[in-house]
Wavefront OBJ file of the C-alpha trace (Angstrom):
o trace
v 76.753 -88.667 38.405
v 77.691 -86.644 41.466
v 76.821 -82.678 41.522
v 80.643 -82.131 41.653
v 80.749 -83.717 38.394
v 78.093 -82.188 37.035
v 79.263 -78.720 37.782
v 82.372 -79.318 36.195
v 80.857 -80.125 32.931
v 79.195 -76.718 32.940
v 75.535 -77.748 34.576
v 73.682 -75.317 36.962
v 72.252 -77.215 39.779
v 69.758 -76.052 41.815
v 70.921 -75.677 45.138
v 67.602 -75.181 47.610
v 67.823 -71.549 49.452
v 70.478 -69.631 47.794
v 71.874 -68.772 44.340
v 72.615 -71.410 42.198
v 76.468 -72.146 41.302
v 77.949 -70.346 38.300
v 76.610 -72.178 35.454
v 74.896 -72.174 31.817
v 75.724 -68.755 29.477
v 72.362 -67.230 27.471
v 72.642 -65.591 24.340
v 70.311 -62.780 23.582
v 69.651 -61.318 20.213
v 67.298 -58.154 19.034
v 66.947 -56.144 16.299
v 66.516 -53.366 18.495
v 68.300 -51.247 21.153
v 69.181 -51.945 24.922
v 66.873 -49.103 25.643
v 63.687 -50.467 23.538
v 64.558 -53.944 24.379
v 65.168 -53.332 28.212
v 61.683 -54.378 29.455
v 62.143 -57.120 27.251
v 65.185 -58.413 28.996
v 63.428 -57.524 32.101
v 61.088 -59.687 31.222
v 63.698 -62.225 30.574
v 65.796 -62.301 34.049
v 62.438 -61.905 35.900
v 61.300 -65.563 34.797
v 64.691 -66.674 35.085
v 64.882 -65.581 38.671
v 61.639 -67.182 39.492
v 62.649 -70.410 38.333
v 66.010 -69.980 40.793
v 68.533 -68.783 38.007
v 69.814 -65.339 39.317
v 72.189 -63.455 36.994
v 75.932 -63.218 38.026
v 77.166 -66.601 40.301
v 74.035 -68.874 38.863
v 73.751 -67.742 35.235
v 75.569 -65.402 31.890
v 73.571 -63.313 29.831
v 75.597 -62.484 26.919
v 73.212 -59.518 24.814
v 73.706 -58.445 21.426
v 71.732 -55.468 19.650
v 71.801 -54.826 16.020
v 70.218 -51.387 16.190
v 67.628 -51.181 13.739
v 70.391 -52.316 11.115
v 68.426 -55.693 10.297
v 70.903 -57.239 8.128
v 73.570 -57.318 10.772
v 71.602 -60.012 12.594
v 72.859 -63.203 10.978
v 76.577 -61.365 11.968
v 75.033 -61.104 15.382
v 73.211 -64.414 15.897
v 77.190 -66.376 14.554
v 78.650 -64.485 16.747
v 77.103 -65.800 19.984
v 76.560 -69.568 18.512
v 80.380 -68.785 18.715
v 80.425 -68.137 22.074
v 79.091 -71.525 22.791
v 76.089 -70.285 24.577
v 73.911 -73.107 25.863
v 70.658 -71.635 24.732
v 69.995 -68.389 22.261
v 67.276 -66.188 22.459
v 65.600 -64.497 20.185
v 63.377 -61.289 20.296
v 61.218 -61.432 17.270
v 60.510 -62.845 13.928
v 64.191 -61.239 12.022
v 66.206 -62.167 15.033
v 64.333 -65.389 15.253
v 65.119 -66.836 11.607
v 68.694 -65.310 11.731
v 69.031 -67.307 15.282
v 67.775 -70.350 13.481
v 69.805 -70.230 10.186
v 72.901 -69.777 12.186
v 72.702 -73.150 13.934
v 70.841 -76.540 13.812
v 72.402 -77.764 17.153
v 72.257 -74.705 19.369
v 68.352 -74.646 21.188
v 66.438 -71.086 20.350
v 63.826 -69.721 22.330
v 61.802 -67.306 20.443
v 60.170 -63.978 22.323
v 57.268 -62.400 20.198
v 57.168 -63.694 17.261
v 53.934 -63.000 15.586
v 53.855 -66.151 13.229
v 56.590 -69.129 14.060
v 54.771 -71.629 11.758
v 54.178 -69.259 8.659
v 57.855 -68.453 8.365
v 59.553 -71.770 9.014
v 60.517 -71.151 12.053
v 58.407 -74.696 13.974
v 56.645 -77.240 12.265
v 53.772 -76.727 14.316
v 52.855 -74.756 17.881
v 52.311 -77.761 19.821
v 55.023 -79.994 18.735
v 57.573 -77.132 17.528
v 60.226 -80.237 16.227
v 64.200 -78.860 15.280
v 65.773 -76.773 17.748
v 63.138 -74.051 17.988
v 60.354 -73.003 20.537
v 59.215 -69.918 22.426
v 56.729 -67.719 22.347
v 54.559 -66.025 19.643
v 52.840 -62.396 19.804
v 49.839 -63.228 17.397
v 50.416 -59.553 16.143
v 49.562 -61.096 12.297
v 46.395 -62.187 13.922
v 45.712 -58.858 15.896
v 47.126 -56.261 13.493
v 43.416 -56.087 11.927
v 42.376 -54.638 15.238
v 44.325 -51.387 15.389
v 42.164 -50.637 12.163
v 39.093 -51.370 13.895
v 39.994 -49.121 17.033
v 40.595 -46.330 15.021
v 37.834 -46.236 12.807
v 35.812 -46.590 17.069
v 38.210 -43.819 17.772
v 37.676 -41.204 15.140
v 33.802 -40.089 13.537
v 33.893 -40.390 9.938
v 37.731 -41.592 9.176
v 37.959 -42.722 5.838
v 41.980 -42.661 5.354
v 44.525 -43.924 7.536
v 48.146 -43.692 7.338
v 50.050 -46.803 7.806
v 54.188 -46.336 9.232
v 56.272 -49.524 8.208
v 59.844 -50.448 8.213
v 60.812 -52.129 5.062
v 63.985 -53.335 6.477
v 61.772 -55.926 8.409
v 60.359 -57.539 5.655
v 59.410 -60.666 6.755
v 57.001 -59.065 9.991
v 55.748 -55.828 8.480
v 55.236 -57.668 5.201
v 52.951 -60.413 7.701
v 51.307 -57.268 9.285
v 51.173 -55.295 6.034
v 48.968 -57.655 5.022
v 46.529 -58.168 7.707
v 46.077 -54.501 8.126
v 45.154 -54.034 3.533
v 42.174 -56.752 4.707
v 41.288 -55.023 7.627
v 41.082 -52.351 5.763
v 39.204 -52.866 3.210
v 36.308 -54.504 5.011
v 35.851 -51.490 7.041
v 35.500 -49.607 4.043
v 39.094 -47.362 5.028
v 41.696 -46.709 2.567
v 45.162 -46.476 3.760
v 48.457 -45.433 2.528
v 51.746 -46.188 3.281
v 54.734 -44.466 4.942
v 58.305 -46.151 4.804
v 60.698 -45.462 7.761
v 64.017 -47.433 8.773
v 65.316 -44.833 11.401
v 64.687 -41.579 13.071
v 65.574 -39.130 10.228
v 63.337 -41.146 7.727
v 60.612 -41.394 10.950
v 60.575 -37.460 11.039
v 60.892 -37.261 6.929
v 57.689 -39.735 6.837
v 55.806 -37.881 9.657
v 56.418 -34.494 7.462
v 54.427 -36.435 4.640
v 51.921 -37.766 6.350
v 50.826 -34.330 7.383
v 49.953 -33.300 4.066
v 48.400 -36.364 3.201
v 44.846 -35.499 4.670
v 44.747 -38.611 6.163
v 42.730 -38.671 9.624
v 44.517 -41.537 11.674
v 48.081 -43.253 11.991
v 48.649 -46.817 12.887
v 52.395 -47.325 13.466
v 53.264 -51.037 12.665
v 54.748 -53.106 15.279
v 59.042 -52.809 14.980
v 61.487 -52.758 16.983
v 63.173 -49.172 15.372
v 60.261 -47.397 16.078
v 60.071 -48.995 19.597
v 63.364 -47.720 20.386
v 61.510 -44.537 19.178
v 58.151 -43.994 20.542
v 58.536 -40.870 22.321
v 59.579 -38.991 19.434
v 56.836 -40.991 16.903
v 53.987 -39.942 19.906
v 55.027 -36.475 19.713
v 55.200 -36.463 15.983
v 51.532 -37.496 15.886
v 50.499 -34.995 18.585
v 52.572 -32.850 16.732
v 50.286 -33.670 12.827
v 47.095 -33.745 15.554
v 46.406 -37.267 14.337
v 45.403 -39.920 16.236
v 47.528 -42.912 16.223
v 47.641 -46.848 17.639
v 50.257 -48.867 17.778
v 50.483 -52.450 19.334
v 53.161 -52.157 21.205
v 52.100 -51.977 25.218
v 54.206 -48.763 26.102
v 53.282 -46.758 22.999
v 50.070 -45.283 24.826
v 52.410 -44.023 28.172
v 55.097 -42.439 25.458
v 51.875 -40.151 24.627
v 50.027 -42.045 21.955
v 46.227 -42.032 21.727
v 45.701 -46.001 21.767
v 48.467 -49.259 22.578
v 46.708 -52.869 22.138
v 48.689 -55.747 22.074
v 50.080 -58.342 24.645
v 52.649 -57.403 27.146
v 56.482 -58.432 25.616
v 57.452 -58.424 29.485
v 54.930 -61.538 30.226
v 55.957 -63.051 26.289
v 59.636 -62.712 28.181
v 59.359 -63.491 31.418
v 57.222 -67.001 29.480
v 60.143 -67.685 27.575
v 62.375 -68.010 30.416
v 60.362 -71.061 31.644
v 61.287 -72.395 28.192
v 64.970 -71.727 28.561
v 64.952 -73.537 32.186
v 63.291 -76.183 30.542
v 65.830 -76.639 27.964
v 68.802 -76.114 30.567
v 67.295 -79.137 32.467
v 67.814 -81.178 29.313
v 64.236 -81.204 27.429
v 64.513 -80.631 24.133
v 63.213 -77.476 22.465
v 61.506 -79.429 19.984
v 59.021 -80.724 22.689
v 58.108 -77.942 24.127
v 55.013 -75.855 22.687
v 55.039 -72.614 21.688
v 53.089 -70.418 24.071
v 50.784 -67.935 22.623
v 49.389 -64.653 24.988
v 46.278 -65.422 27.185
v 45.477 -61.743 27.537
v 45.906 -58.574 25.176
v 45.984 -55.088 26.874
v 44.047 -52.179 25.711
v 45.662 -48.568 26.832
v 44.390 -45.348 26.149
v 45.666 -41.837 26.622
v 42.821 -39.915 27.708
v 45.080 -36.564 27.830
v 45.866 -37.435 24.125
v 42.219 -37.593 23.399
v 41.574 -34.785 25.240
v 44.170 -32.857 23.128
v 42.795 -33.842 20.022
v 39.404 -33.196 20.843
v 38.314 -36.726 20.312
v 35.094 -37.793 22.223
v 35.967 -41.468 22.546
v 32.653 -43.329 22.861
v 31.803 -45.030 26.095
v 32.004 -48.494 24.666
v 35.655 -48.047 23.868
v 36.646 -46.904 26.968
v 34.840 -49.589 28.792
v 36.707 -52.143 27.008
v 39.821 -50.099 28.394
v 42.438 -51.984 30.844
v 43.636 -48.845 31.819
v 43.430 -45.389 30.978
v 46.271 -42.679 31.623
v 44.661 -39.646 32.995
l 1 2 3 4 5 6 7 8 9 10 11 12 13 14 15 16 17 18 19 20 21 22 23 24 25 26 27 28 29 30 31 32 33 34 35 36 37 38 39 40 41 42 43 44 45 46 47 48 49 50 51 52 53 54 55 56 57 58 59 60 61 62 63 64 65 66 67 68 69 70 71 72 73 74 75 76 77 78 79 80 81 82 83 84 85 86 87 88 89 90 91 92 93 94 95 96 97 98 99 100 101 102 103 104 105 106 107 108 109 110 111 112 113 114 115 116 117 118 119 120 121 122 123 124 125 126 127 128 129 130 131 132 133 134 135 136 137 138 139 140 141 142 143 144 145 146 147 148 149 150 151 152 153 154 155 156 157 158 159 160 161 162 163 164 165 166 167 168 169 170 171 172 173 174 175 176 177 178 179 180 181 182 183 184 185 186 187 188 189 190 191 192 193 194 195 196 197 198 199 200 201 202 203 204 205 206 207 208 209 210 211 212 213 214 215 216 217 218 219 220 221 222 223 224 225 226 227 228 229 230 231 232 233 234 235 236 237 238 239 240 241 242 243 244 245 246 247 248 249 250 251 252 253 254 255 256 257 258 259 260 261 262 263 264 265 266 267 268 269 270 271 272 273 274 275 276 277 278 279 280 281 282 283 284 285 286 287 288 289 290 291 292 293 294 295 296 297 298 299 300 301 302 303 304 305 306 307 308 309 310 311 312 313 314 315 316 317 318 319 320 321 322
């Protein structure tokens, strides 16, 4: 078949030197907000890029954000399987399985999610099978060591308050329960705080103030990613030190972020996408997990707080915000 040809049946050649020829359309689905997700999609058109897809003349990136309102996702995800978009991706676990129940035909690359074989979403992480691949967070796997770095972080802690967002059931139930067996075999009780948006964030944070509790780990989500600022301040605010694995939460002004970068989990996915756009099928393609998890600490937090982090800690520390 001649390139002509091919370009006329909607194909995006590769043309050596300069921008590729207007071509494929990419659907993009998050629970969360262009301003939370925006690294994200950074991430995204980064990769893209650097596998010679620029965005405008060689490729579409059609974006749709549900806003913390989790059940308009399935909405979301029909809407751009209606667009005929050539692949659909999908930040996180929610968007993920509403991506997936919305089409069997369409491929889906996954960003983030923390377990694609525990909720259906691949068969298996080296041979995904169906129409699904991507990338996977590990947070289930990890969310056992925001517990630990608290209990390092704080002499003495014996209660920790744990933020969750209910409407994302199917992650914060995953990292729910990773962080109860964490907890209990470092001897820490923990209770819960329920928050869906920023007047329940601020109505939880009032609670956990009076709750003599001595530490706050805020659950992975992409609502209170779209508000860390505010949920930093609000700890500062209860003089409680707080982690969170998400890899900005330390530079909003939280005491401790450890997690992988979603930029890298992104800009990996992207590779997956040109894959797929190049005609391999997303069922052959392994899902990539995170070679390298970041540990950030805010040293003015600490400082603030009066915490006297111990020198092990901070010498596990990939960087520290002075």
């Amino acid at each position: 078949m001649k390139r002509r040809d091919l370009l006329r049946i909607g194909v995006c050649v590769p043309v050596p030197g300069r921008l590729l020829a207007a071509g494929p359309r990419i659907g993009f689905l998050s629970a969360g907000t262009p301003e939370g997700t925006e690294r994200v999609l950074s991430g995204l058109r980064t990769g893209l890029r650097e596998h010679g897809y620029a965005e405008g003349p060689g490729i579409a990136i059609e974006t749709r954000y549900a806003h913390g309102k989790f059940e308009r996702l399935p909405e979301l995800a029909r809407e751009l399987v209606g667009l005929r978009v050539d692949v659909l991706v999908a930040l996180v676990t929610q968007a993920s399985i509403a991506a997936k129940d919305s089409t069997r035909t369409v491929p889906i690359v996954m960003v983030g999610v923390s377990d694609p074989e525990a909720t259906g979403l691949v068969s298996n992480l080296s041979r995904p099978g169906g129409n699904v691949t991507g990338t996977s967070a590990m947070n289930a796997e990890t969310a056992g060591k925001w517990m630990e770095l608290l209990k390092e972080s704080v002499p003495g802690i014996q209660r920790v308050a744990v933020l969750w967002n209910p409407a994302n059931r199917v992650f914060q139930t995953q990292l729910l329960r990773q962080t109860e067996a964490a907890a209990r075999s470092l001897g820490l009780e923990i209770r819960l705080f329920e928050a869906q948006d920023l007047p329940s964030i601020e109505k939880a944070f009032t609670a956990i103030a009076k709750a003599r509790v001595a530490g706050v780990n805020i659950l992975t989500d992409p609502t209170f990613v779209a508000h860390v600022g505010r949920i930093a301040a609000l700890a500062q605010k209860a003089s409680l030190p707080s982690v969170s694995g998400y890899e900005g939460y330390a530079d909003a002004g939280g005491l401790i972020a450890y997690g992988p970068s979603y930029f890298e989990l992104a800009r990996s996915a992207a590779g997956h996408v040109v894959k797929i756009l190049k005609g391999e099928k997303p069922g052959n393609l392994p899902v990539e997990r995170p070679t390298k998890f970041q540990l950030v600490i805010n040293m003015r937090t600490a400082r603030q707080l009066g915490l006297q982090l111990p020198s092990s800690l901070l010498l596990r520390a990939d960087r520290a915000i002075e």
